[in-house]
N, C-alpha and C positions, 0 to 999 in steps of 0.2 A: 616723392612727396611725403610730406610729414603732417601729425598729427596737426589738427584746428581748435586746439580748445588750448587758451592761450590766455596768459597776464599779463600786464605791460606794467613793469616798475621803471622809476627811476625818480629823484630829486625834482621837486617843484623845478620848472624852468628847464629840464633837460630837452621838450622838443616831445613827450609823448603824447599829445593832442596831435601835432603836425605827424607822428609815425602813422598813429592807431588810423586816422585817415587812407591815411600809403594803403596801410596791411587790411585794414577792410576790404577793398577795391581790389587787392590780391587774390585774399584768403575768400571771400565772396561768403563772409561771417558776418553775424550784427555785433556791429562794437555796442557794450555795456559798461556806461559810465555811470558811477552813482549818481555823480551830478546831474549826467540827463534822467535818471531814475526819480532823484528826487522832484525836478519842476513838474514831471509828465506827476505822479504820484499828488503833486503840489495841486496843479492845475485842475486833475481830474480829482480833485476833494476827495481820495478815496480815505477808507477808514487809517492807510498809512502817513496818506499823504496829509490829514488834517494833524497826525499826532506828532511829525515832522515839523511843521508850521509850525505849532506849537512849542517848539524847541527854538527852530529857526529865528522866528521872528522875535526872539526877546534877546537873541545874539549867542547863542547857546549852543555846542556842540550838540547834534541827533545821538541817543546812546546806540551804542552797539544794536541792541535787541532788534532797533525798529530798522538800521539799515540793513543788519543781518537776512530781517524778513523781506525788505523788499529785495535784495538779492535773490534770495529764495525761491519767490514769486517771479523774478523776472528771470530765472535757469528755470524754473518749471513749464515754462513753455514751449512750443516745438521747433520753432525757430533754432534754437542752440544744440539743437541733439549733430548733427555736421559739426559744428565748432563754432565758436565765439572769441571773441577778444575783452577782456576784463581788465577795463581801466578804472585804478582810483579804490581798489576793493581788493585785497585786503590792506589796512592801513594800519596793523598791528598784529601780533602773534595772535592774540583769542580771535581777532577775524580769519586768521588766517587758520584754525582751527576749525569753526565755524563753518568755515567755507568747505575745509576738508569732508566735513559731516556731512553739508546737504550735496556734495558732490558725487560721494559715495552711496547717499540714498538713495537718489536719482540715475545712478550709474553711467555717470560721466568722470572721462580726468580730468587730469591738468597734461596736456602735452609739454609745455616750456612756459616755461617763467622768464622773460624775455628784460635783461636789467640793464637800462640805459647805462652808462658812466660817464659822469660830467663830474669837473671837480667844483668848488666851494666857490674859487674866484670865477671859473667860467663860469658857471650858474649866476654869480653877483650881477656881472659884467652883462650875457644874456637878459636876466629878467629887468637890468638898469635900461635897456634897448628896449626891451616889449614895453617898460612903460613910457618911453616917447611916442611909438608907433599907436598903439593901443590905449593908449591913456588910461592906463589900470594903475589906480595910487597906490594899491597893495607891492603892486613893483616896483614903485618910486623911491619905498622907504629902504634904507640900510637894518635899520631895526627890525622892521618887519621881516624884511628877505633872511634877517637872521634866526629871527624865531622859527621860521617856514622850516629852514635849513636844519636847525636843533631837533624841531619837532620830525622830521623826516628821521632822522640818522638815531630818534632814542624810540621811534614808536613803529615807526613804518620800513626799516632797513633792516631789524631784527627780521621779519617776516622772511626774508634771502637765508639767512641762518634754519628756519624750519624747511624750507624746500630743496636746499644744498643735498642735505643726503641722499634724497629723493632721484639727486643724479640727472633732474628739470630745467634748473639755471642756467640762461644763454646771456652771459653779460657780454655787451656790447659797448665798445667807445664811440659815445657820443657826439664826440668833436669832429667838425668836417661839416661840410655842404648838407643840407637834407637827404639829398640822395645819396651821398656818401654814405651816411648811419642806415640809409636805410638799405642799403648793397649789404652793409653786413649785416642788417638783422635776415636780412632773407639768406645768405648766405647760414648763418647758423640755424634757421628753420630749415634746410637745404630746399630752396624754393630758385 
């Protein structure tokens, strides 16, 4: 059995919502999504979550600072000291620095950096599916899915480049059945 304090990368549309599910249930870790970080943060008006809203709701990326701290906040709890799953964070090199920082305060690692791989047109072709089923217009669009795709691969794909040396990264081919992808991600967590 291997380490539980775990990242889940890959390309909008590769299928990491449907793994991090899988590997929860496995790993018997709390998945940490920023996204659920921000509505819980949102909902419960904290001092983050109003200064969030405040970004959000005028259409506005959250900076760094404030999602960095709720990250922060939510590894500070006792729940993660076992292992966690960390989706959606880091989404660029300074997070992924960041992240390094309050990991090492706290005295936790990173066991694996866990990186889907799905190519350009599977992702197209995929997320053109989820928006029939799901009726997400964000996936409807060619344009959009393309910027999704750019902004992944110039902001959030660097981040595999800071963890490589680290000797962490367990890239994984995405393509196949669910359970397919996910025989090999447990396969390279040796689970």
């Amino acid at each position: 059995m291997s380490g539980k304090h775990i990242l889940l990368f890959g390309p909008p549309g590769a299928g990491k919502g449907t793994q991090a599910s899988k590997l929860v249930t496995l790993l018997q870790v709390p998945h940490i999504s920023t996204g659920d970080m921000f509505r819980e943060n949102i909902k419960n008006e904290t001092e983050l979550g109003v200064l969030a809203k405040s970004y959000s709701s005028q259409g506005k990326l959250v900076p760094d600072e404030v999602t960095i701290a709720m990250v922060k906040d939510r590894l500070s709890r006792s729940d993660v000291k076992t292992g966690f799953l960390l989706d959606g964070f880091p989404r660029s090199v300074p997070q992924a620095e960041a992240l390094h920082a309050i990991l090492e305060e706290i005295g936790l690692p990173i066991d694996h950096v866990v990186n889907i791989s799905v190519s350009d047109d599977d992702i197209r072709s995929r997320l053109a599916k989820r928006a029939g089923i799901e009726g997400r217009a964000d996936d409807a669009d060619p344009k959009v899915i393309q910027n999704r795709l750019d902004t992944y691969k110039s902001q959030s794909e660097p981040c595999l480049d800071f963890y490589r040396p680290k000797g962490i990264v367990r890239d994984v081919d995405g393509i196949g059945s669910i359970d397919e992808v996910f025989d090999r991600i447990k396969l390279v967590l040796n689970y």
